[in-house]
C-alpha positions in Angstrom: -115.7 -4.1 8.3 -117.8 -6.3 5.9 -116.2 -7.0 2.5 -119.0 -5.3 0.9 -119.1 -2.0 2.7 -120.3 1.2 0.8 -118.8 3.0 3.8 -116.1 6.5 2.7 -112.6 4.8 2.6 -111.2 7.8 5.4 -113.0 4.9 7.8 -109.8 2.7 6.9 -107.4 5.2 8.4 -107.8 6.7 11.8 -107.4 10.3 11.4 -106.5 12.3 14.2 -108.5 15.7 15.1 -106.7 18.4 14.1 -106.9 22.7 13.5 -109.6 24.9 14.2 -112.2 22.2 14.9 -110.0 20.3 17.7 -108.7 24.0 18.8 -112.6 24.9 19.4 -113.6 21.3 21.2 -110.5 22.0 23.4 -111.5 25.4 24.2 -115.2 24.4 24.7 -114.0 21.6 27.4 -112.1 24.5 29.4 -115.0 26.6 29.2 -117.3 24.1 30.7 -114.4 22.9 33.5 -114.0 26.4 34.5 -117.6 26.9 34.8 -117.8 23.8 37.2 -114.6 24.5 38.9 -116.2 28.0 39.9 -119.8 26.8 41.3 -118.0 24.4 43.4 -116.1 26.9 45.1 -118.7 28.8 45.5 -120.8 27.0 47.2 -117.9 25.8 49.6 -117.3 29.2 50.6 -120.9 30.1 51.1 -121.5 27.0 53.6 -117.8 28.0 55.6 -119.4 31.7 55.4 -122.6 30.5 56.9 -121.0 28.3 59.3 -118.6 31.1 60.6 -121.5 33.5 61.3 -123.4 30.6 63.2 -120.2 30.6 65.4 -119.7 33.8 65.9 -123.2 34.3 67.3 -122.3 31.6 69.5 -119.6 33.2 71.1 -121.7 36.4 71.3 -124.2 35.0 73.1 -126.7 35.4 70.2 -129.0 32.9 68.6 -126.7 31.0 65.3 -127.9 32.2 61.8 -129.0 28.5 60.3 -127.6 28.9 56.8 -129.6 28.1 53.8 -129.5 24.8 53.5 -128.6 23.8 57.3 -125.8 22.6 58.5 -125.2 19.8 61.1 -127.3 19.9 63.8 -125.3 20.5 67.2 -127.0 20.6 71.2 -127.5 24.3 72.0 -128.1 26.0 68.5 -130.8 27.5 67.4 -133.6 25.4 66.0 -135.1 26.0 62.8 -138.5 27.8 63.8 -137.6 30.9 65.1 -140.6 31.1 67.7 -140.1 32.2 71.6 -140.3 28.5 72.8 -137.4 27.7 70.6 -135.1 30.5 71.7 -136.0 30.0 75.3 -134.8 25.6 74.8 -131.8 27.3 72.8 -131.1 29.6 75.5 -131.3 27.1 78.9 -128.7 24.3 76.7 -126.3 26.5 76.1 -126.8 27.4 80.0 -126.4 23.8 80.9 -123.5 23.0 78.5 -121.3 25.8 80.2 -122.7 24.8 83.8 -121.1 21.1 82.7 -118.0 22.7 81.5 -117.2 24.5 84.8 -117.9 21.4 86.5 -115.1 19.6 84.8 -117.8 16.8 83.0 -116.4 15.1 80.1 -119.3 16.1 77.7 -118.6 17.4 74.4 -118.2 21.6 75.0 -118.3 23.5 71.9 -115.8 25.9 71.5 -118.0 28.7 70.8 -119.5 28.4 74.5 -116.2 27.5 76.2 -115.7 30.8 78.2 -112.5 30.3 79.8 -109.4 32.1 78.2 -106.1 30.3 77.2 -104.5 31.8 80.7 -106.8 30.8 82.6 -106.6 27.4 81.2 -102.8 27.3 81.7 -103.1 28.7 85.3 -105.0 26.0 86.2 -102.8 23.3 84.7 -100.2 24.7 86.4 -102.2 24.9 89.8 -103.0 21.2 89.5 -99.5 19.9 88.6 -98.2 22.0 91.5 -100.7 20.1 94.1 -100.4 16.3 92.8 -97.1 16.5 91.0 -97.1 12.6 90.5 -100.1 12.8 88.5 -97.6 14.6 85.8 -96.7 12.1 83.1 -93.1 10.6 83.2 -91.1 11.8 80.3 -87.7 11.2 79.1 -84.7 12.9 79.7 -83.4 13.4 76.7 -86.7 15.6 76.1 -86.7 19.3 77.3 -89.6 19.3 79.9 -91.9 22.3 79.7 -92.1 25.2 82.6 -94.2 25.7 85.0 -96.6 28.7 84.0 -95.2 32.1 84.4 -91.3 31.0 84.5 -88.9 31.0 81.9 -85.9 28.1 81.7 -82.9 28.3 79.5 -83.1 26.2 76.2 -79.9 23.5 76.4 -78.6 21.6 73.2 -79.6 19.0 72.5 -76.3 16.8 71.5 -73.2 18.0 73.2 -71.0 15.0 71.6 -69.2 15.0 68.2 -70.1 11.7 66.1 -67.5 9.5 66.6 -67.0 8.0 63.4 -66.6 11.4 61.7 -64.0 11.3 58.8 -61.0 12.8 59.6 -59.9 15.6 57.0 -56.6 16.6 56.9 -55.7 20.4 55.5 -52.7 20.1 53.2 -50.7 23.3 52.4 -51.7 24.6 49.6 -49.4 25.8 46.8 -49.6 28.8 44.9 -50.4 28.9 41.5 -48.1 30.1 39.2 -49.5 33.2 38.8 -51.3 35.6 41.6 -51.2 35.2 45.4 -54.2 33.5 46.1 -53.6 29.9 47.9 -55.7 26.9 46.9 -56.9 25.0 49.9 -56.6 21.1 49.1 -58.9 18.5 51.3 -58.1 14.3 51.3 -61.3 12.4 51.3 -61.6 9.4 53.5 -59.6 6.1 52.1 -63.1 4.3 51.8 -63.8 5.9 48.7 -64.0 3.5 46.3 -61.7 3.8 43.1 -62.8 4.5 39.8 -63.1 2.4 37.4 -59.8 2.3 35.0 -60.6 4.4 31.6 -61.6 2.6 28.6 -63.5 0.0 30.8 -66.2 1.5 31.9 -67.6 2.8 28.8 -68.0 -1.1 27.0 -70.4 -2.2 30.6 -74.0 -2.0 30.7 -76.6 -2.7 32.5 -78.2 -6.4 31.5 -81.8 -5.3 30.5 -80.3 -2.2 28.6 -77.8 -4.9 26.6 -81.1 -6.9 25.4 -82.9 -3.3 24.7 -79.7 -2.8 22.1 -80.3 -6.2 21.0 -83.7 -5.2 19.5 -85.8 -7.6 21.5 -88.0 -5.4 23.7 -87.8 -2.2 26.0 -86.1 -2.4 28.7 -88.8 -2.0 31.2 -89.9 -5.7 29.6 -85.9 -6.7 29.8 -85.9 -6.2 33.5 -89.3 -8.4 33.5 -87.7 -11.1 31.4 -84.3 -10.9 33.7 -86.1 -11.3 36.6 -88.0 -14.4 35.4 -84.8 -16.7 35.0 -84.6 -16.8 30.8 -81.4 -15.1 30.4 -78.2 -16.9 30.7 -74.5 -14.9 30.5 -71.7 -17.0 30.2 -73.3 -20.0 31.2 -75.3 -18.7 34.6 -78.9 -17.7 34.7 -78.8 -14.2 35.9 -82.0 -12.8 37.5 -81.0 -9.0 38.2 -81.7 -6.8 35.4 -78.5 -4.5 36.5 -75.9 -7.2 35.9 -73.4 -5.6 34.1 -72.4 -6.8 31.2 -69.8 -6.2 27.9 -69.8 -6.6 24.5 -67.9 -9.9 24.4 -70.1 -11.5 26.7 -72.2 -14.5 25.5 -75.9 -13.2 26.8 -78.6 -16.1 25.5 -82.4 -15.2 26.0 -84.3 -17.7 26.1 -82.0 -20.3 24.6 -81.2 -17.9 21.9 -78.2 -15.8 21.6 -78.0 -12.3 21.5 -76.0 -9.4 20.2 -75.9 -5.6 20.1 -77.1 -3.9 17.5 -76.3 -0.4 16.8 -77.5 2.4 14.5 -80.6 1.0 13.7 -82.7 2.9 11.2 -86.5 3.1 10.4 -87.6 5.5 7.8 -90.8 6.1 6.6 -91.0 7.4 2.8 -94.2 9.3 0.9 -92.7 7.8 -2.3 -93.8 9.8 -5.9 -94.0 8.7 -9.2 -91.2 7.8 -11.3 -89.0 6.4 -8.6 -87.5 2.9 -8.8 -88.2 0.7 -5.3 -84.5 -1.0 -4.8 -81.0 0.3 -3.6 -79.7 0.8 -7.3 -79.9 0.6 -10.8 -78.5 0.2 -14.0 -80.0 1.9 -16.0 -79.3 5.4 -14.0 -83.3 5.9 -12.8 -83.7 8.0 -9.7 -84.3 5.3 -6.5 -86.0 5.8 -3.0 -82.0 5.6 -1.8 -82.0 9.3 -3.7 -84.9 11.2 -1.8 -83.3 10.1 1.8 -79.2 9.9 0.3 -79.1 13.0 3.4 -81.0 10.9 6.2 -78.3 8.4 7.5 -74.9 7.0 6.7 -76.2 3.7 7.3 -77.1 1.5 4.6 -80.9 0.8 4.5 -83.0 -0.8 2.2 -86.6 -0.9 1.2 -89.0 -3.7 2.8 -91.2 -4.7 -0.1 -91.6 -3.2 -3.3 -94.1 -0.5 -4.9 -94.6 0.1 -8.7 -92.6 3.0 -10.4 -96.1 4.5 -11.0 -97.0 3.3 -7.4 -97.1 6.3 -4.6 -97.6 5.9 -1.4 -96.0 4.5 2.3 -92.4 2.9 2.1 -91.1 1.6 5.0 -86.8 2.1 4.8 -84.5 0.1 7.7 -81.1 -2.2 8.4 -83.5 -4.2 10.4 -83.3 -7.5 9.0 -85.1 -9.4 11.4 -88.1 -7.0 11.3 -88.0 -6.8 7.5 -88.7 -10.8 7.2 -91.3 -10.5 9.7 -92.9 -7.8 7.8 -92.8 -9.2 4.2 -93.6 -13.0 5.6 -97.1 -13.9 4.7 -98.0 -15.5 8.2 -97.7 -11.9 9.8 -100.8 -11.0 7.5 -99.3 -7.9 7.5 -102.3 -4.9 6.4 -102.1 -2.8 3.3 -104.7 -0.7 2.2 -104.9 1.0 -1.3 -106.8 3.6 -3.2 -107.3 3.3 -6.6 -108.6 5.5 -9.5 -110.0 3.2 -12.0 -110.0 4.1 -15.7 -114.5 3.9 -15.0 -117.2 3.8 -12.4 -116.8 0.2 -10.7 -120.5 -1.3 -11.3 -121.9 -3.2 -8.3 -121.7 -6.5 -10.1 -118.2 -6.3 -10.4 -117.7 -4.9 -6.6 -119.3 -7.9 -5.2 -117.0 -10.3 -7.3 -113.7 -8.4 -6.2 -115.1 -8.8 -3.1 -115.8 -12.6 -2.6 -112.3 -13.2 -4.4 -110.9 -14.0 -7.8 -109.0 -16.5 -9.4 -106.2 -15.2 -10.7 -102.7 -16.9 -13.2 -100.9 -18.1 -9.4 -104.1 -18.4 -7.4 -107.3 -17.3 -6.0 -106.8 -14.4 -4.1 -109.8 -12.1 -1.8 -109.1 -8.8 -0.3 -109.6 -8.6 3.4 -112.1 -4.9 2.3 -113.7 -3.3 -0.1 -115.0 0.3 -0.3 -116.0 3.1 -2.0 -114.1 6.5 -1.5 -116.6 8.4 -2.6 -120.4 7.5 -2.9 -120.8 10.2 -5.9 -117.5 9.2 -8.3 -118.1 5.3 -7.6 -114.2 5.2 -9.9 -112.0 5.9 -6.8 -112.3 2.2 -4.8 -110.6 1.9 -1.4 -109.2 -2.0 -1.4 -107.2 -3.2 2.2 -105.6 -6.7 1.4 -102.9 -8.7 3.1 -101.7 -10.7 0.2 -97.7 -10.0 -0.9 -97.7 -10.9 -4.6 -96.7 -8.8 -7.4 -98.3 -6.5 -8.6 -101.7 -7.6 -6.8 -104.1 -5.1 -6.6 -103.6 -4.0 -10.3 -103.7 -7.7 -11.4 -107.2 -7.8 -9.6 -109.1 -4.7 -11.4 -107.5 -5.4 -14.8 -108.8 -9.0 -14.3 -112.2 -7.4 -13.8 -111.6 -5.5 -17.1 -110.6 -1.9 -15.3 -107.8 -0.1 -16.3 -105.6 1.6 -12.8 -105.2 5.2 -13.7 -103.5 5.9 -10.1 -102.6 3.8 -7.1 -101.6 5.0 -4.2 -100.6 2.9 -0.4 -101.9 5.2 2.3 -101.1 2.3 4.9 -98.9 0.0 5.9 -98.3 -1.9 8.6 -101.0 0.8 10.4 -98.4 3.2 9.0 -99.7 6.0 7.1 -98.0 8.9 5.2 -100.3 11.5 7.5 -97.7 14.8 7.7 -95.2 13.2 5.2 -96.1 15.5 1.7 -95.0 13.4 -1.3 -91.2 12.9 -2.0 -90.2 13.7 1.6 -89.5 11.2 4.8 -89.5 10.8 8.4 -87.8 9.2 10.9 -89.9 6.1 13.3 -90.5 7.2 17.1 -89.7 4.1 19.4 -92.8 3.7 19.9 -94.0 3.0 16.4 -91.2 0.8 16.0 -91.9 -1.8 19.3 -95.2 -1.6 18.0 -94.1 -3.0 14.4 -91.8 -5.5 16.0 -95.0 -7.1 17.9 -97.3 -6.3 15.1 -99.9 -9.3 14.8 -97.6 -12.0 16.6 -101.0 -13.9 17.9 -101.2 -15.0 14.2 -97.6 -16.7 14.1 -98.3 -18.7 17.4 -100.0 -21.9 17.5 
C-alpha cells in the first residue's frame, strides 16, 4: 500500500466474513450446488431410461426408441428416419447378426439379440467338454474344479492341516476367588512376548522429532524432515530416523546447536485498557497486565514490548525468551499498526510530511503506511510502522503539532484483538505461534 493512501484503515486488517452476511453467501452456494447436483442426475437417468427402452425393444423384436439426443450408434438398431427402407435394413441386420451367432462367428453379438438361454448355454459347454475333454484348461489341484452340468459334487475343505507354528497355550487351574463360585480361567501367552519396559523409564523416552518439537524449533512433521537430512547429532552420532528415542539427559545438537526441552510454554494475547501499567510489577501499587491474566497460568510470563498506560490495544504475554528477542529486534521489522484520534482534522500538508518521514530528537523516522479511517472525520488517522522506539507514534503527530486524544494497537505481529473485548485475553493456537516464530525470517538472512 502507497504511503499516501486515502484508502479506510479496515484495509490494514484482514477481517474475516462473519454473521448474517456469510450465513446468507453460505446458504446461497448450497442453493446453487443443489441446483446443479439435481440437473445432472437428471439427465443421467433420462439417457439410462432411454437406453433401457432401446434394449428392451431389442429383445422384443421391436424397432429401439432412439432417445432424444441419440445414443451410440450400434449395427442392427434402428436408424434415425423412421421410413419403411430403414426398418426393412434394421430388420435384415439383426437377422444376419443372430444367423452369425448360431454359427459360432466371433463377431460382436449384442446381448439384446442373443437368443439362447443361460441353460442352453451351459448344456452346450458341457456337451463340448464331454467330447474333446483335453481341450478343458488344466487347473490346479488345490482348486475345487467345477461339475459337469446337471451333477452335484460335495464341497471339501480347503486346509485339512493345523499351522504348525501355532503357539501353544497351556490352561492353568484356575483359583477361586474369595468370594462366589465362579472359576477364573488363566491363559500363558507365548515366551516371545517381549517384556515391558521397567516403570519410571519409559515415561522420560521420546521420539527424536517430537524431543526438537519440545524444544521449540519447528513441528514435528519438519523434525522428521530435518532428522532425515543428517543435521541432528545425539551423543556424538548423526541420527537420521526421526523415531530414535531419546531422554532428557541426552545431548541432542541440531545443526551444530544444542537443544533442550522446554516445557509449559505460554502465549497470551491481551486486549489491554486504559490505566494499566505494561511490566510484571510496580511500586507504586498501579494495576499491571500481570492482574487481568493473574487466573491464566501458574507460569511466569512477561510482556514483549511495552504500550503507554493510556495506550490500548494488542499485547502479546509469553516465557518465550527466544521469540520475545526476535520479536522486539529491529531486523525482524516486526509490523504494528495504530489508530489514532488526533486532538484535529490532519490537513493534507501535514499527511504527506508524516508520510515521507520526519526528523525527530534520536533520528529520522518514516512509517511504512499512512491512512485515513474515515474519509468524513479526516482526525481518526490509521499509521502501520515497524520502528521500536518509545513512544513513537505519539512523538510523530505532536512533532507535527497534533495533540493524541486516543491510541489504540489493533495489530501486532499480524495479531489483532478481533473477538478479544477490552480487558480480557486469550490463549495462542499452535498455529499462530509457528507462524510468529518464522515471522519475516527472509529479512534476517543475507
Amino acid at each position: 500500500m502507497s504511503k499516501s493512501s486515502k484508502a479506510p484503515f479496515g484495509k490494514f486488517i484482514q477481517q474475516k466474513e462473519t454473521g448474517a452476511k456469510k450465513k446468507e453467501r453460505i446458504r446461497q452456494e448450497k442453493k446453487v450446488q443443489r441446483q446443479e447436483t439435481k440437473a445432472y442426475f437428471d439427465k443421467k437417468k433420462e439417457e439410462a431410461r432411454a437406453f433401457r427402452q432401446g434394449n428392451a425393444a431389442n429383445a422384443a423384436g421391436a424397432a429401439p426408441k432412439t432417445p432424444k439426443g441419440g445414443f451410440p450408434s450400434a449395427v442392427g438398431r434402428k436408424p434415425k428416419s423412421a421410413d419403411k427402407q430403414g426398418t426393412d435394413d434394421w430388420q435384415s441386420g439383426r437377422d444376419s447378426m443372430r444367423e452369425n451367432a448360431k454359427s459360432g462367428g466371433k463377431k460382436f453379438v449384442n446381448k439384446g439379440y442373443n437368443r439362447m438361454s443361460y441353460m442352453e448355454r451351459k448344456k452346450k459347454q458341457a456337451e463340448r467338454e464331454t467330447q474333446n475333454p483335453e481341450s478343458r484348461s488344466q487347473k490346479p489341484e488345490a482348486r475345487v474344479q467345477k461339475p459337469a452340468f446337471g451333477k452335484k459334487q460335495e464341497s471339501k475343505p480347503a486346509f485339512t492341516k493345523t499351522p504348525a507354528n501355532k503357539p501353544a497355550y497351556s490352561k492353568a487351574p484356575a483359583t477361586k476367588p474369595a468370594t462366589g463360585n465362579k472359576t477364573k480361567l488363566t491363559i500363558s501367552k507365548p515366551s516371545q512376548e517381549p517384556a515391558k519396559p521397567a516403570a519410571g523409564k519409559a515415561s522420560n523416552v521420546i521420539p527424536l522429532n517430537k524431543f526438537i518439537a519440545h524444544a521449540g524449533i519447528t513441528s514435528r512433521r519438519d523434525a522428521a524432515d530435518i532428522v532425515k537430512s543428517g543435521l541432528v547429532v545425539v551423543n556424538g552420532k548423526v541420527i537420521t530416523e526421526p523415531g530414535f528415542k531419546v531422554t532428557a539427559q541426552d545431548e541432542v545438537k541440531v545443526n551444530g546447536k544444542q537443544i533442550t526441552i522446554r516445557k509449559n510454554m505460554v502465549y497470551i494475547l491481551i486486549n489491554k485498557p486504559k490505566d494499566f501499567i505494561t511490566t510484571t510489577e510496580d511500586p507504586q501499587g498501579r494495576r499491571t497486565v500481570l492482574d487481568i491474566i493473574k487466573h491464566a497460568t501458574t507460569e511466569r510470563v512477561y510482556p514483549i514490548g511495552r504500550l503507554d498506560r493510556n495506550t490500548t490495544g494488542v499485547l502479546l504475554l509469553t516465557n518465550d525468551g527466544e521469540l520475545a528477542q526476535k520479536l522486539a529486534h529491529p531486523s525482524y521489522m516486526v509490523k504494528k499498526i495504530y489508530e489514532v484520534k488526533l486532538d484535529k482534522p490532519l490537513i493534507k500538508k501535514d499527511f504527506d510530511t508524516i508520510a515521507n518521514g520526519v526528523t525527530l530528537e534520536d533520528g529520522f523516522v518514516a512509517p511504512d503506511a499512512l491512512a485515513y479511517a474515515d474519509p468524513k472525520d479526516k482526525s481518526v488517522i490509521g499509521i502501520e510502522i515497524h520502528s521500536g522506539r518509545n513512544r513513537i507514534v505519539r512523538r510523530i503527530f505532536e512533532f507535527m503539532g497534533y495533540d493524541v486524544r486516543n491510541l489504540d494497537r489493533v495489530m501486532y505481529a499480524n495479531l489483532t484483538k478481533k473477538n478479544v473485548d477490552r480487558g480480557k485475553w486469550r490463549f495462542l493456537s499452535e498455529k499462530e505461534v509457528r507462524l510468529l516464530k518464522y515471522l519475516n525470517t527472509s529479512y534476517t538472512k543475507k
